[in-house]
PDB file of the backbone (N, CA, C, O) and the ligand in Angstrom, with CONECT records:
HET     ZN  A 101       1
ATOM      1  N   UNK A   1       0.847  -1.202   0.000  1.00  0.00           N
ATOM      2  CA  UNK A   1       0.000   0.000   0.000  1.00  0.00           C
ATOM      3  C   UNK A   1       0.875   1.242   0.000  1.00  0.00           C
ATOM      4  O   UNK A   1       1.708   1.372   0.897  1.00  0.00           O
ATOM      5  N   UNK A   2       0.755   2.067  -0.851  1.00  0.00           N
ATOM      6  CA  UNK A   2       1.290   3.889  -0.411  1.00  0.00           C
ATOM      7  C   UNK A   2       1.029   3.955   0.223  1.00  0.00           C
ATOM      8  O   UNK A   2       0.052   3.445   0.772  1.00  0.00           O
ATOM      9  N   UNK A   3       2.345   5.183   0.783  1.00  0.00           N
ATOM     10  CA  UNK A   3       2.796   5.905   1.891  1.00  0.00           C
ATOM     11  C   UNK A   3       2.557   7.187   1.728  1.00  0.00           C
ATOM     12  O   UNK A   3       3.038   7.828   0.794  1.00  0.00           O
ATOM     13  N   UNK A   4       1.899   7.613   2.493  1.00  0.00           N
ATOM     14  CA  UNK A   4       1.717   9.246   2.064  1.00  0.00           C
ATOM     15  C   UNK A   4       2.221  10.056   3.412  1.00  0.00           C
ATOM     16  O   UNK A   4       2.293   9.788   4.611  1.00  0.00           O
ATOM     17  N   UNK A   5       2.545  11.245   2.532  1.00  0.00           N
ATOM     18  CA  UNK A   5       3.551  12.252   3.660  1.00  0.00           C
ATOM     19  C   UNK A   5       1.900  13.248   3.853  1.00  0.00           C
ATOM     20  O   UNK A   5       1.055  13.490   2.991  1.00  0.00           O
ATOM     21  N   UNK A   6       1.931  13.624   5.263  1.00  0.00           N
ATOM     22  CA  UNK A   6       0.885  14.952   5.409  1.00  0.00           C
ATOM     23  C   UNK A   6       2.019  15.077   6.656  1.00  0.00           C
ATOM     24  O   UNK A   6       2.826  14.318   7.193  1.00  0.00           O
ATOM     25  N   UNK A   7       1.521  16.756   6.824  1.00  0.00           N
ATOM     26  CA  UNK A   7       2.161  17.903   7.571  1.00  0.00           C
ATOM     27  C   UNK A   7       0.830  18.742   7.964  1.00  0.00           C
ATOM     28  O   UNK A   7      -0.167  18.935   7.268  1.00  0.00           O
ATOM     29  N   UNK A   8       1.076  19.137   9.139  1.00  0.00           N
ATOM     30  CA  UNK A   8       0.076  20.179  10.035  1.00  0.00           C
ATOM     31  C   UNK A   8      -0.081  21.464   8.860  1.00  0.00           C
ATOM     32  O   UNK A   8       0.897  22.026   8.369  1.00  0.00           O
ATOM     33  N   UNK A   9      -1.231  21.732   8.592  1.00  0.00           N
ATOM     34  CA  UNK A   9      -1.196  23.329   7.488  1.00  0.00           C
ATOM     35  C   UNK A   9      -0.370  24.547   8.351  1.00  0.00           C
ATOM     36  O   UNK A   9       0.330  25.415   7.829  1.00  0.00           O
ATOM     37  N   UNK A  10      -0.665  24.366   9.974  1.00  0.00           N
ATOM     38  CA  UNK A  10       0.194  25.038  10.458  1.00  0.00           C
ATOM     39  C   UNK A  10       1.081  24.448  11.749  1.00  0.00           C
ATOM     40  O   UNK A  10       0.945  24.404  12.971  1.00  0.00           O
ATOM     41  N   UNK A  11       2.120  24.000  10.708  1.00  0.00           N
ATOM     42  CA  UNK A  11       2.819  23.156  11.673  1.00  0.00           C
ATOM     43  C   UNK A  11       3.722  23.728  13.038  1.00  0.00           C
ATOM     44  O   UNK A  11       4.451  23.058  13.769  1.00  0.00           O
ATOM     45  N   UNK A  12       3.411  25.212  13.118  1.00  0.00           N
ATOM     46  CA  UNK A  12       3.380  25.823  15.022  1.00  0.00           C
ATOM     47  C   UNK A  12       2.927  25.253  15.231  1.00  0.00           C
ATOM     48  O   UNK A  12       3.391  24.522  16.106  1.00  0.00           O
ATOM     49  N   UNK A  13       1.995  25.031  14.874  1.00  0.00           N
ATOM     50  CA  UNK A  13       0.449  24.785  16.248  1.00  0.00           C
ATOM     51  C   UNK A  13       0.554  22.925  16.395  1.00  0.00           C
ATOM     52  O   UNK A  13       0.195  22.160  17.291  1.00  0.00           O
ATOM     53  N   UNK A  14       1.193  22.708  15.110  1.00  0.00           N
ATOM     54  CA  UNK A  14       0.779  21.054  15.533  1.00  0.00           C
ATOM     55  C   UNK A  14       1.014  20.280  16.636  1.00  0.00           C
ATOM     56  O   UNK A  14       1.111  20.946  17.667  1.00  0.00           O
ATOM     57  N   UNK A  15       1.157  18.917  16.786  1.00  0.00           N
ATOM     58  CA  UNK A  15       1.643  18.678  17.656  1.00  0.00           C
ATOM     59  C   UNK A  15       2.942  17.862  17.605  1.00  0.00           C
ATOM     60  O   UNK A  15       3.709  18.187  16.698  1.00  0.00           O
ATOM     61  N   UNK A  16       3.376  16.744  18.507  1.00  0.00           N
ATOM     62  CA  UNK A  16       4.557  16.298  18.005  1.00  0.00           C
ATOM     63  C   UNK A  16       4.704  15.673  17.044  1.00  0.00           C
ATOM     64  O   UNK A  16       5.769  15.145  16.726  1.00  0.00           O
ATOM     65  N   UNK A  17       3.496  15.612  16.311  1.00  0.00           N
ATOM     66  CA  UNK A  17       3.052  14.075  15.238  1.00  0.00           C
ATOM     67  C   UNK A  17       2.839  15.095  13.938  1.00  0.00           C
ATOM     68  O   UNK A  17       3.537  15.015  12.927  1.00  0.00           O
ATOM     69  N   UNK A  18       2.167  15.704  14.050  1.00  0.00           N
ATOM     70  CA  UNK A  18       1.920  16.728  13.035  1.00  0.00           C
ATOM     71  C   UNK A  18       2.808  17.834  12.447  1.00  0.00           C
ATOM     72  O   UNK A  18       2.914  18.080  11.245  1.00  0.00           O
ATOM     73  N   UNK A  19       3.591  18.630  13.709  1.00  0.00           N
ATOM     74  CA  UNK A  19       4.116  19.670  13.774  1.00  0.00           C
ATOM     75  C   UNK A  19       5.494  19.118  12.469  1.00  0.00           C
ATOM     76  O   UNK A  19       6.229  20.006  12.038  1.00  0.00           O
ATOM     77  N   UNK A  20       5.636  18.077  12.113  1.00  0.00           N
ATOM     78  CA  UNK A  20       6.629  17.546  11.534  1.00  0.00           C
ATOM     79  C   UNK A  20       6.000  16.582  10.472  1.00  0.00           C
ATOM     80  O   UNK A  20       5.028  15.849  10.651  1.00  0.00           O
ATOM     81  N   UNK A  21       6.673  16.713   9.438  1.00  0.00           N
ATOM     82  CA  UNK A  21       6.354  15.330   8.623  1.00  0.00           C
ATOM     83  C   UNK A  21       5.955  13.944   8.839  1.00  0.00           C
ATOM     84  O   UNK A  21       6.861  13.117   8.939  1.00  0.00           O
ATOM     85  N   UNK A  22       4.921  13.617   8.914  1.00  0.00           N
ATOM     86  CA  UNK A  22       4.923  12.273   9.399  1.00  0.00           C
ATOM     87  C   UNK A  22       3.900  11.138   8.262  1.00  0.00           C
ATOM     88  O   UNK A  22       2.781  11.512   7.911  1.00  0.00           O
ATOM     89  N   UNK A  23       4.330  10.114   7.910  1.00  0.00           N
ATOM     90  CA  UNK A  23       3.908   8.871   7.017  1.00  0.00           C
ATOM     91  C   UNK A  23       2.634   8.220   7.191  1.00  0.00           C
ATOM     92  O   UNK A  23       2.693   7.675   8.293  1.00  0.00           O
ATOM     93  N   UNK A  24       1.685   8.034   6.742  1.00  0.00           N
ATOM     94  CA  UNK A  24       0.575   7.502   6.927  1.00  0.00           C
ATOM     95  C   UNK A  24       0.400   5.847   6.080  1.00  0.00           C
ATOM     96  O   UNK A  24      -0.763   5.866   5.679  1.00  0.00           O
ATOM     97  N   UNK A  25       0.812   4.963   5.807  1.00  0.00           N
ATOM     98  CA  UNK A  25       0.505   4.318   4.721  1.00  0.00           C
ATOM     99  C   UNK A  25      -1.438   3.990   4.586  1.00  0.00           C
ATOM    100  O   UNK A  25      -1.910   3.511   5.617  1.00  0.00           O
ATOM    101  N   UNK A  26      -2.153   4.161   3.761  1.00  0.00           N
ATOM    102  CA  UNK A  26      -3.330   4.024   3.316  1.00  0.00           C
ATOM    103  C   UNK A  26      -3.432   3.144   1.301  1.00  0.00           C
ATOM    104  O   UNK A  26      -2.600   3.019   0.403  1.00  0.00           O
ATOM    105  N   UNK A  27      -4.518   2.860   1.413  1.00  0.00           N
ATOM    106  CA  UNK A  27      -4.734   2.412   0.072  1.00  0.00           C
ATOM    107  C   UNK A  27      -5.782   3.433  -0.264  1.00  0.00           C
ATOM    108  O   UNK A  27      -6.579   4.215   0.254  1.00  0.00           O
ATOM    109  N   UNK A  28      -5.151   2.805  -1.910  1.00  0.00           N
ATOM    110  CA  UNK A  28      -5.868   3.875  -2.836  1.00  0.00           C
ATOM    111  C   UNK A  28      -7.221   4.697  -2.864  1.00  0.00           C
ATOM    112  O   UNK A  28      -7.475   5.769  -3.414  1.00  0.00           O
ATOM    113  N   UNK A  29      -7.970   3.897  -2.136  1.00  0.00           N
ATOM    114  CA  UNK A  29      -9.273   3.843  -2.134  1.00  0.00           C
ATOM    115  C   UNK A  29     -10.089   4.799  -0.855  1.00  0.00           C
ATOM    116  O   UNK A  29     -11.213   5.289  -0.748  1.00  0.00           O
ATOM    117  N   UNK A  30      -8.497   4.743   0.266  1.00  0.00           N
ATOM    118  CA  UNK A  30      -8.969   5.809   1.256  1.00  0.00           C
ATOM    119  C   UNK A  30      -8.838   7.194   1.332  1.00  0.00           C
ATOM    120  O   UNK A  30      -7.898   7.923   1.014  1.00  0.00           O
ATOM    121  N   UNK A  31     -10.118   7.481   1.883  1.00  0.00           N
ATOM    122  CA  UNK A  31      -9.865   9.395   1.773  1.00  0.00           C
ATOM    123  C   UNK A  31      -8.989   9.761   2.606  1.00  0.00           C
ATOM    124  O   UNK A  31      -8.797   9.332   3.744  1.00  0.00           O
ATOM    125  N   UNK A  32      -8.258  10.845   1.842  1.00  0.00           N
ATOM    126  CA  UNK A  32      -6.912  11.329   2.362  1.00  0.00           C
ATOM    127  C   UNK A  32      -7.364  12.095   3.813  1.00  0.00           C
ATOM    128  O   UNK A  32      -8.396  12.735   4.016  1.00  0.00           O
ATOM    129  N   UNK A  33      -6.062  11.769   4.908  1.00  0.00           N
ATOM    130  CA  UNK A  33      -6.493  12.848   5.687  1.00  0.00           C
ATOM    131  C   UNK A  33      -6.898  14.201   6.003  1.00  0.00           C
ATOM    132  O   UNK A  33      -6.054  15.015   5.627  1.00  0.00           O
ATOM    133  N   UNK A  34      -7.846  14.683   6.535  1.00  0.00           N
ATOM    134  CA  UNK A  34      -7.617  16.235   6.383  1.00  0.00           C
ATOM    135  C   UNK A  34      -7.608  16.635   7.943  1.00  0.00           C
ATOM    136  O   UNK A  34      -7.737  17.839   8.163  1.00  0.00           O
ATOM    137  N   UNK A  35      -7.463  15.723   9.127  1.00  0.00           N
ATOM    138  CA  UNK A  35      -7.198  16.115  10.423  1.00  0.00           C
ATOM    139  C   UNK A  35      -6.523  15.243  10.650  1.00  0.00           C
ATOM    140  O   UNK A  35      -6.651  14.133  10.132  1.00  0.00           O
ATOM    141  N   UNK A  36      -5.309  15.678  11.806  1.00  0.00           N
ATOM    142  CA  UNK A  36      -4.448  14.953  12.577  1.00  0.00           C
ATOM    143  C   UNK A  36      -4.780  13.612  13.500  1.00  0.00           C
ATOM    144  O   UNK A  36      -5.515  13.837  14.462  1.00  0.00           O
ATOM    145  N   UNK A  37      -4.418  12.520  13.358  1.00  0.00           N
ATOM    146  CA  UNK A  37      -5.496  11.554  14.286  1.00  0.00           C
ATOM    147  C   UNK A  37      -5.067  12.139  15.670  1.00  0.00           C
ATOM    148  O   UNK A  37      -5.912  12.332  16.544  1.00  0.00           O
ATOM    149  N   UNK A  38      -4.008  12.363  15.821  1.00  0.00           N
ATOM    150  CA  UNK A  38      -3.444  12.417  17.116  1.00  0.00           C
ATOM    151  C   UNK A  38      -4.261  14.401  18.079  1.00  0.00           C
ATOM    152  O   UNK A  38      -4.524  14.763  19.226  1.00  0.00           O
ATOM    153  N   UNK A  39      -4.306  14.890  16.987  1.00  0.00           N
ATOM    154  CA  UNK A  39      -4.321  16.271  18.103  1.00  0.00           C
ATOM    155  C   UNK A  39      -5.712  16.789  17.185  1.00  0.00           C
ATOM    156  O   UNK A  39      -6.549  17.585  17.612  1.00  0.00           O
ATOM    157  N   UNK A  40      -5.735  16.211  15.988  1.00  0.00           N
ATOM    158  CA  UNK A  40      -7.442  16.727  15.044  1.00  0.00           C
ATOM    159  C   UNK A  40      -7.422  18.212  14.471  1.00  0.00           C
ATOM    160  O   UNK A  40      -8.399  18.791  13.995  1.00  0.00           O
ATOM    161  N   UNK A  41      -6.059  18.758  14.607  1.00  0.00           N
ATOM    162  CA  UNK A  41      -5.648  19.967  13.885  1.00  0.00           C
ATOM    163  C   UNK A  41      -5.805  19.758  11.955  1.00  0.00           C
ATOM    164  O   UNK A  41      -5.577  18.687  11.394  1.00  0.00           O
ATOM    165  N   UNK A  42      -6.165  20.836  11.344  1.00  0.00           N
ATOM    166  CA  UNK A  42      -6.176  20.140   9.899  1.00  0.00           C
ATOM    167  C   UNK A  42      -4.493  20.027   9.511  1.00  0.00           C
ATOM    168  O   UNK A  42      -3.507  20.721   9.762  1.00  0.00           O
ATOM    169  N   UNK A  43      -4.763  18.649   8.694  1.00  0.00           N
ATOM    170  CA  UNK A  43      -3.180  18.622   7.803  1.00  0.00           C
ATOM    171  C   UNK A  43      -3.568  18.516   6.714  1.00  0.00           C
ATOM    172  O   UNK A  43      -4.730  18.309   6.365  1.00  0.00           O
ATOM    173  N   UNK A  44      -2.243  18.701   5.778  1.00  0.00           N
ATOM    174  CA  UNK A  44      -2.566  18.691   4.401  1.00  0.00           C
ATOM    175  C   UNK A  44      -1.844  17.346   3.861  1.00  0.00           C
ATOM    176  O   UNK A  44      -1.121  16.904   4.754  1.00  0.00           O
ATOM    177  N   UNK A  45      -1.812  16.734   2.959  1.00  0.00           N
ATOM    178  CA  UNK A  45      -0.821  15.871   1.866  1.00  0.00           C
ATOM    179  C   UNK A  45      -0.061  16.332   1.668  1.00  0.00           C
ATOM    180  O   UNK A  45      -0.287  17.525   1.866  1.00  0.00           O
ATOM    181  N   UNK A  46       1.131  16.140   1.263  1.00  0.00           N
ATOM    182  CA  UNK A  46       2.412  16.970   0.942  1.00  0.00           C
ATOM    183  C   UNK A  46       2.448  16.173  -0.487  1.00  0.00           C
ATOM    184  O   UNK A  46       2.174  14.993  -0.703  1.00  0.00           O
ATOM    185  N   UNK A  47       2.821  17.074  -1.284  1.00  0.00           N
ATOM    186  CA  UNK A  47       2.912  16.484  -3.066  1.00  0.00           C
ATOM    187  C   UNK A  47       4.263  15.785  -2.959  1.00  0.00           C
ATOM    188  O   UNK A  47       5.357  16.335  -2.832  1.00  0.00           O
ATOM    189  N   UNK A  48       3.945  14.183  -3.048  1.00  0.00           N
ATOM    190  CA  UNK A  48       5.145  13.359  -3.240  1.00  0.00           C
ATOM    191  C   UNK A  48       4.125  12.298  -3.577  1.00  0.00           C
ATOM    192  O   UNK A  48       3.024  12.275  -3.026  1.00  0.00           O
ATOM    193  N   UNK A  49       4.484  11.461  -4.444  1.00  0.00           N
ATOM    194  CA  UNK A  49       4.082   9.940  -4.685  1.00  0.00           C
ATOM    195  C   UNK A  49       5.399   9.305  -4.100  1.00  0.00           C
ATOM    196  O   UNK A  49       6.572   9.668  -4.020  1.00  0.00           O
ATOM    197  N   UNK A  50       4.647   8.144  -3.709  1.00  0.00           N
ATOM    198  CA  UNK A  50       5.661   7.287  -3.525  1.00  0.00           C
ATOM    199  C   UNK A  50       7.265   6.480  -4.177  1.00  0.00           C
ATOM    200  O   UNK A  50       7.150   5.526  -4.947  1.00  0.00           O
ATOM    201  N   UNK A  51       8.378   6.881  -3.855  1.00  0.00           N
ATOM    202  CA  UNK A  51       9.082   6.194  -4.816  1.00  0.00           C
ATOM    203  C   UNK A  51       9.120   6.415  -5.858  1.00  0.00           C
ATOM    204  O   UNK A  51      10.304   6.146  -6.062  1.00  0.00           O
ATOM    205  N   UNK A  52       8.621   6.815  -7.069  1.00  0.00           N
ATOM    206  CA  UNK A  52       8.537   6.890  -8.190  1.00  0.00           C
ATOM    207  C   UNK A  52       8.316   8.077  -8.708  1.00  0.00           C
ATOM    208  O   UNK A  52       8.777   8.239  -9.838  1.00  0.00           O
ATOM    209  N   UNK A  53       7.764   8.940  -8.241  1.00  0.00           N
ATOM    210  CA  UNK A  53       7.755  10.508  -8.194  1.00  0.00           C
ATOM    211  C   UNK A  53       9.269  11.085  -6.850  1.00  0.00           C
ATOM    212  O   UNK A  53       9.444  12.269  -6.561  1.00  0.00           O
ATOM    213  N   UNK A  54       9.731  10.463  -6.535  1.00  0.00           N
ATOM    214  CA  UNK A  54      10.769  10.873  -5.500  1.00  0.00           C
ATOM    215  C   UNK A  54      12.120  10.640  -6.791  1.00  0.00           C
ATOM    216  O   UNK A  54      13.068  11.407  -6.960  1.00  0.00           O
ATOM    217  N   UNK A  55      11.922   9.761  -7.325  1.00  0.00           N
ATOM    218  CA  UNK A  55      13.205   9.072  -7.786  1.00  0.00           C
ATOM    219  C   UNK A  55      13.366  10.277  -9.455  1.00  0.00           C
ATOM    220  O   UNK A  55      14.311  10.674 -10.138  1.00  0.00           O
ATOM    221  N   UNK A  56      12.001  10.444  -9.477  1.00  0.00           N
ATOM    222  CA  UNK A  56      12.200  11.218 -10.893  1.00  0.00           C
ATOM    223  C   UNK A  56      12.369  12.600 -10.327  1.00  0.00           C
ATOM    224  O   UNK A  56      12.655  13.477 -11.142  1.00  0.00           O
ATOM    225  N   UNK A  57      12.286  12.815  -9.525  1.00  0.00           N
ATOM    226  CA  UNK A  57      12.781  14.457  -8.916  1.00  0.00           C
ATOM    227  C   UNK A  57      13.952  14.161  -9.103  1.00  0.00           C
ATOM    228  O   UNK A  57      14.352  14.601 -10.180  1.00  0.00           O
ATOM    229  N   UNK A  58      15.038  13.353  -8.279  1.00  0.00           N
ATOM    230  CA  UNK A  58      16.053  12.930  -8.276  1.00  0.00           C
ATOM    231  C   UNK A  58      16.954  12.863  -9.800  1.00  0.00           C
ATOM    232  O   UNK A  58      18.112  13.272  -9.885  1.00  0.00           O
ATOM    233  N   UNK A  59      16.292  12.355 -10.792  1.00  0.00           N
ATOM    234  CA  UNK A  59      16.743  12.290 -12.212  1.00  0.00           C
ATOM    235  C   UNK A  59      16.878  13.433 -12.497  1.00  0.00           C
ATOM    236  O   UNK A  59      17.915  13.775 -13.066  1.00  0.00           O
ATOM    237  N   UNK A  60      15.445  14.780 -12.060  1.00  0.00           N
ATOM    238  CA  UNK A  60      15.853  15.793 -13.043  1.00  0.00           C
ATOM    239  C   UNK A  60      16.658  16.740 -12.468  1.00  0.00           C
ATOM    240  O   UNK A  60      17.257  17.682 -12.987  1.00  0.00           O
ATOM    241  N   UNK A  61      16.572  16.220 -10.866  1.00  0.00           N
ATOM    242  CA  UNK A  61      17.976  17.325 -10.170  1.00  0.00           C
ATOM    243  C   UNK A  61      19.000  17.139 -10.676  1.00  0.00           C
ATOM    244  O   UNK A  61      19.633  18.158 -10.951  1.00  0.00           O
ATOM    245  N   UNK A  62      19.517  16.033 -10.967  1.00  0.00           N
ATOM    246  CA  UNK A  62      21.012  15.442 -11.302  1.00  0.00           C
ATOM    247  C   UNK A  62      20.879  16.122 -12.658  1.00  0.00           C
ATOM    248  O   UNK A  62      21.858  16.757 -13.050  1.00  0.00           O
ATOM    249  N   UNK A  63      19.870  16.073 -13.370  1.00  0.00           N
ATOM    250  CA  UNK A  63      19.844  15.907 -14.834  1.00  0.00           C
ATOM    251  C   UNK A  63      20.557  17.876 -14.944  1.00  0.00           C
ATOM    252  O   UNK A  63      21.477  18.182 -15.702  1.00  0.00           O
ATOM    253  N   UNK A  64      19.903  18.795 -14.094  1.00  0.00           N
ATOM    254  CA  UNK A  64      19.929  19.814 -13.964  1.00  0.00           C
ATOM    255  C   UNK A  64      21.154  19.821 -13.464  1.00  0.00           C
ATOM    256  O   UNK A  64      21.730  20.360 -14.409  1.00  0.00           O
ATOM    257  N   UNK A  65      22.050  19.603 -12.610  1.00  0.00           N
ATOM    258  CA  UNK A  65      22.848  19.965 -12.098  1.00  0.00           C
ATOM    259  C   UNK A  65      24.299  19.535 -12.579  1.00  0.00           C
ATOM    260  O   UNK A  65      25.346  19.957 -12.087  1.00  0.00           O
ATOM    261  N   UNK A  66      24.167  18.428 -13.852  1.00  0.00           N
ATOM    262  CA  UNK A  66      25.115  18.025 -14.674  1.00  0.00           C
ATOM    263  C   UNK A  66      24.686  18.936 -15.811  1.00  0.00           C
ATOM    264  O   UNK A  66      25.674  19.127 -16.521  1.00  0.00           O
ATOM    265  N   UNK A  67      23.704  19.529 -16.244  1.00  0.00           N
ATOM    266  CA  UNK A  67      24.337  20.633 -17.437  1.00  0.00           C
ATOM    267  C   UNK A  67      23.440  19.903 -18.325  1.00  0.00           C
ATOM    268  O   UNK A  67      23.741  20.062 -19.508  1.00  0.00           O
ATOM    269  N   UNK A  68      22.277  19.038 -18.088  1.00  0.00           N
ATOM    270  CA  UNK A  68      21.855  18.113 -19.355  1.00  0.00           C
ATOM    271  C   UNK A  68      20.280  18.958 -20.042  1.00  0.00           C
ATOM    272  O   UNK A  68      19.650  18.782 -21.085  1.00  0.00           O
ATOM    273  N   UNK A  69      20.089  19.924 -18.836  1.00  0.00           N
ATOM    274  CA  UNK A  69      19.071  20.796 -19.105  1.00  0.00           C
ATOM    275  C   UNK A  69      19.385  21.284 -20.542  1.00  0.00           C
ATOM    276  O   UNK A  69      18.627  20.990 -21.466  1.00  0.00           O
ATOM    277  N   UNK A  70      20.475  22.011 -20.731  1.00  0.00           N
ATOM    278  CA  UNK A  70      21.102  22.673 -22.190  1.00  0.00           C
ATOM    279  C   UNK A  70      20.948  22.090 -22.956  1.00  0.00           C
ATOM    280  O   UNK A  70      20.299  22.480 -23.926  1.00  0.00           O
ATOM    281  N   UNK A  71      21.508  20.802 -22.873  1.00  0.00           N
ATOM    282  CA  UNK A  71      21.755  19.608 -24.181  1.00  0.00           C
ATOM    283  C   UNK A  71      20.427  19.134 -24.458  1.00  0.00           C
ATOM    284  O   UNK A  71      20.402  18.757 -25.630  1.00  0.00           O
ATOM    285  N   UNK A  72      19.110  18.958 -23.797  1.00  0.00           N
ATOM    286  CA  UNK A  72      18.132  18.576 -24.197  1.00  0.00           C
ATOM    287  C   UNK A  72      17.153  19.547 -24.922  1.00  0.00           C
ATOM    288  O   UNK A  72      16.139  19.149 -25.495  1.00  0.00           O
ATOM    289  N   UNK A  73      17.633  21.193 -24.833  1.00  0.00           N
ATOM    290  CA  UNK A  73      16.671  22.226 -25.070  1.00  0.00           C
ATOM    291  C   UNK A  73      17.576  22.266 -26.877  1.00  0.00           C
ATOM    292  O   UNK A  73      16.987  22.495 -27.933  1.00  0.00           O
ATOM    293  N   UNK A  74      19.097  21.967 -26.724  1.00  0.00           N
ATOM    294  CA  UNK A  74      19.858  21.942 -28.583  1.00  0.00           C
ATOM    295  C   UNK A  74      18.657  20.982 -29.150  1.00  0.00           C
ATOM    296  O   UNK A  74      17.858  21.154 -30.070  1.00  0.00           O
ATOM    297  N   UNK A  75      18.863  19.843 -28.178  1.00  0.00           N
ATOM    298  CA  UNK A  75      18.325  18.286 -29.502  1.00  0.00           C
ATOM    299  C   UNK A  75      17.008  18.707 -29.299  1.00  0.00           C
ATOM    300  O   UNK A  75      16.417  17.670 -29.599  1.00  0.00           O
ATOM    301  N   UNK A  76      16.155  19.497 -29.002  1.00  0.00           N
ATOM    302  CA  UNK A  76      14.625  19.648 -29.044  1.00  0.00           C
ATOM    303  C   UNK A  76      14.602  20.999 -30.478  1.00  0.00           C
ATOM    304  O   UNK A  76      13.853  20.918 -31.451  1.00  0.00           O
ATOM    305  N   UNK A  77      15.585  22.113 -30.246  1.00  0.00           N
ATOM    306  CA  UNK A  77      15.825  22.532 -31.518  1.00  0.00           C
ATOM    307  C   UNK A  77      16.039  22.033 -32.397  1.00  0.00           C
ATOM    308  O   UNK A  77      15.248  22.184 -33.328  1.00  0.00           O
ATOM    309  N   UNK A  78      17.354  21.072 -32.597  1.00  0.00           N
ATOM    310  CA  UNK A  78      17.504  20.598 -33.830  1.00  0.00           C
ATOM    311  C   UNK A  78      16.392  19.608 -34.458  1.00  0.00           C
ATOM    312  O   UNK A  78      16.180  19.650 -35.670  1.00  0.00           O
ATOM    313  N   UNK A  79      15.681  18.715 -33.619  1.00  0.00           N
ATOM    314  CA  UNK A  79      14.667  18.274 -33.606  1.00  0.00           C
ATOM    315  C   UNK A  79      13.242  19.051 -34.559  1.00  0.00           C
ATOM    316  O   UNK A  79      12.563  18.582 -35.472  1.00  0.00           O
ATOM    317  N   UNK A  80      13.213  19.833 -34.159  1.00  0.00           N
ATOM    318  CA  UNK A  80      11.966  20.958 -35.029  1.00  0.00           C
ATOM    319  C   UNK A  80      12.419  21.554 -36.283  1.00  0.00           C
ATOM    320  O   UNK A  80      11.778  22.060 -37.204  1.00  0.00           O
ATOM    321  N   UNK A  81      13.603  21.389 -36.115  1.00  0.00           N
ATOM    322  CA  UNK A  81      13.970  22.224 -37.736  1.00  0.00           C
ATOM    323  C   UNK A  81      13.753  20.899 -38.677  1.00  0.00           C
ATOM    324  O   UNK A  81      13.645  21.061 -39.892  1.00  0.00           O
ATOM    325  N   UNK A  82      13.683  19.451 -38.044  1.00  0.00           N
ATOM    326  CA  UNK A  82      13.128  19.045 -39.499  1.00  0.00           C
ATOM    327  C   UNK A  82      12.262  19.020 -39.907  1.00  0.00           C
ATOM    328  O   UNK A  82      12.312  18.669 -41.086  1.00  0.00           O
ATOM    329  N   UNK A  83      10.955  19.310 -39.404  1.00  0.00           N
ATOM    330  CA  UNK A  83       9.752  19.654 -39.970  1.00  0.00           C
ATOM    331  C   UNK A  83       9.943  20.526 -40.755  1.00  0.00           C
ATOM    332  O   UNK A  83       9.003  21.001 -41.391  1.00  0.00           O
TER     333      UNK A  83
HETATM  334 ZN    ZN A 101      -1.220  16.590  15.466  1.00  0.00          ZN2+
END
């Protein structure tokens, strides 16, 4: 089953569970939290998929930070000029 990240909307106020990132695993099918079980403050989802949306952040940081940003915006030019 996914793991989903939620955080307190205002994580002052949360509590020790909230006030910080904390993991929920649920299936697909369950409604996402919108209160803390522990203190019932609202939290939100934090935009991450599991694994697979983590790992492709990861690709395009590297991808960005080796210089490959450039090289993909040439071959997308040279790419259109053959039309
Ligand atoms: Zn809480």
């Amino acid at each position: 089953m996914p793991v989903y990240v939620y955080q307190a909307v205002e994580p002052e106020k949360g509590c020790a569970k909230c006030a910080g990132e904390f993991e929920v695993t649920q299936s697909i099918r369950d409604e996402r939290l919108s209160v803390c079980p522990d203190c019932g403050r609202p939290v939100q989802r934090l935009i991450q998929a599991p694994a697979l949306g983590r790992s492709k952040f990861d690709l395009d940081y590297r991808a960005k930070r080796a210089g490959f940003t450039k090289l993909k915006k040439v071959d997308k030019g040279a790419y259109e000029k053959l039309y």
